[in-house]
N, C-alpha and C positions, 0 to 999 in steps of 0.2 A: 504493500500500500504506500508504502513509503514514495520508492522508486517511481510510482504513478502522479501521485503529490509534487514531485520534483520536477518531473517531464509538464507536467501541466502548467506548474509556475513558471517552468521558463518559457513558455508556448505564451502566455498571460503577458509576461513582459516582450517576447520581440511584435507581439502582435497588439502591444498596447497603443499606438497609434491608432489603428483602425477599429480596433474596439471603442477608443473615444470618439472619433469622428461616427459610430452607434448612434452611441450615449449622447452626444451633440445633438443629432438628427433626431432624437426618440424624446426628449427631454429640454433640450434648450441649452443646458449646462455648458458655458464656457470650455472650448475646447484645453485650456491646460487644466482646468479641473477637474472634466473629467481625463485626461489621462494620470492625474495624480488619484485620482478616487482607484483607477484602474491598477496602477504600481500600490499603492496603501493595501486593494484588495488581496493581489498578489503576493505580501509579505504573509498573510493569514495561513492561504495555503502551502507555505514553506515554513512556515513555525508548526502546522498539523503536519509535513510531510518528517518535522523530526520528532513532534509527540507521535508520531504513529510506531516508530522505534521502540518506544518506551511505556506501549501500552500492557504490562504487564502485572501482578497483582503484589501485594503486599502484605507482610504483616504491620500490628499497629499493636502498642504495649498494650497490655490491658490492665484494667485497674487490681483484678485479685488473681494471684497465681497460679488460681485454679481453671483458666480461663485463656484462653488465647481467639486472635481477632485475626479472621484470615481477611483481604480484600482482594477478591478476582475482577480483569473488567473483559467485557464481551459485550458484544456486539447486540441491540437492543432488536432490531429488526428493521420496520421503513420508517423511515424519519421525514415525515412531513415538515415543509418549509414554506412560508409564507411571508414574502420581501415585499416593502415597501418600495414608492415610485423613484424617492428622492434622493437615494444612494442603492440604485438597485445591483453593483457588481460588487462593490462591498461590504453589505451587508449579507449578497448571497454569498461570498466565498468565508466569511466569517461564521454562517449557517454550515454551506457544506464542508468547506475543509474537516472540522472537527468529525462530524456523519459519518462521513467518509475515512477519516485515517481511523477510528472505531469499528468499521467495519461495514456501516448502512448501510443500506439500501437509501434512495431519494428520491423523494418527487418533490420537484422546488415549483414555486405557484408565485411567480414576478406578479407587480400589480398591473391590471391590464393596461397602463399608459407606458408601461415602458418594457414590453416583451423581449424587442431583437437584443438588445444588448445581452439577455440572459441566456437565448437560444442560440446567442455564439461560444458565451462561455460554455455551453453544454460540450457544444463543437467542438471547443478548445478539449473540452476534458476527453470525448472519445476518441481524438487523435492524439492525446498523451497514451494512451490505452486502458483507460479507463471501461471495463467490459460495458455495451450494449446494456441497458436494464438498471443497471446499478445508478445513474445519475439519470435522472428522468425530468423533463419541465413538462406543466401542462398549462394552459392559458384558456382564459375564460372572463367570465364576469365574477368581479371579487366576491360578493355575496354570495353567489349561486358555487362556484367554485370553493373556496374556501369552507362554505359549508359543508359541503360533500364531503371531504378532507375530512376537516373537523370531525365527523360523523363516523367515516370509515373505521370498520373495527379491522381492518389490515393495518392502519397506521399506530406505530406503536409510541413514536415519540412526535411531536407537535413543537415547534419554533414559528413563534408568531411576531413582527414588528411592525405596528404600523398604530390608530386611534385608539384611544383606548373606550373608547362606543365599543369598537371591534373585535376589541381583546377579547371584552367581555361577553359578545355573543359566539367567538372563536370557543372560548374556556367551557362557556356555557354547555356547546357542542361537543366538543371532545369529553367533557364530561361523564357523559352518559360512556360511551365505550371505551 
C-alpha cells in the first residue's frame, strides 16, 4: 500500500499543473491556489504512504499486572467519503490517503459543483496502481447521494465535511446502520 501511496503522490505532483487548471475551471479558484491546494493535498498522501509502513499493532501498559492490553489495526471495510466544494482535492486526499494506507475500500462522493477535479484524482490513483474497485467516486445530487451513503449498510466507516445542517442529517443516517 505503501508503494501505491508513493506512485500516486508523485503522479499528484508532476500533474499538478493540470489538475489546477481543473480546479480553476470547476470552481473559480485562483490558478496558484489551486495548485498549492493540489501540492498541500499531495503531502497527505505521502505522510499515509509512510503510516501505511507502520500500521501495525501494539501493546499498551496496563494498569494491574494481571492484565495486558493488546492493540491490532485492520482494515475496517468501505469507507465512505463525503468532500466539500471549497477545497475538494484536499480535503479528498486527506479522507483517502488515511482509507487507503489502512486498507479500505472507497467511495468518495465530491460535492456536485466540483466533480472533475476528483475524477482525475481517481485517474491519478489507478495509474499509480491502485486496483480497479478499491478507490471508487460517485457523483450525484448531495442530498439524494449522500443519503444513500449514509444509509448503506455496506459502508462501514462514514467521513463527512461540509454544513453542519448536513452533518446532522448525514449522522442522523448513518445512524441507523
Amino acid at each position: 500500500r505503501a508503494v501505491l501511496l508513493e506512485r500516486w503522490h508523485a503522479l499528484l505532483i508532476a500533474n499538478a499543473d493540470d489538475l489546477a487548471l481543473i480546479m480553476t475551471a470547476e470552481q473559480g479558484k485562483p490558478l496558484a491556489e489551486a495548485r498549492g491546494e493540489i501540492l498541500y493535498g499531495a503531502t497527505f498522501i505521502k505522510w499515509f504512504a509512510e503510516e501505511a509502513r507502520r500500521s501495525y499493532g501494539m501493546t499498551i501498559p496496563a494498569p494491574t499486572v494481571d492484565r495486558r492490553i493488546l492493540v491490532g489495526k485492520e482494515p475496517v471495510g468501505v469507507a465512505a467519503v463525503i468532500t466539500p466544494w471549497n477545497f475538494p482535492l484536499s480535503m479528498a486526499s486527506w479522507k483517502v490517503g488515511p482509507a487507503l494506507a489502512a486498507g479500505n475500500a472507497i467511495v468518495l462522493k465530491p460535492s456536485e459543483l466540483t466533480p472533475f477535479s476528483t475524477v482525475r484524482l481517481a485517474e491519478l490513483a489507478v495509474e499509480a496502481g491502485i486496483p480497479a474497485g478499491i478507490f471508487n467516486v460517485v457523483q450525484g445530487n448531495g442530498v439524494v447521494t449522500g443519503d444513500a451513503l449514509s444509509r448503506h449498510p455496506g459502508i462501514a466507516k462514514l467521513s463527512f465535511t461540509g454544513s453542519t445542517r448536513t452533518g446532522i442529517a448525514v449522522m442522523k443516517a448513518a445512524a441507523e446502520t
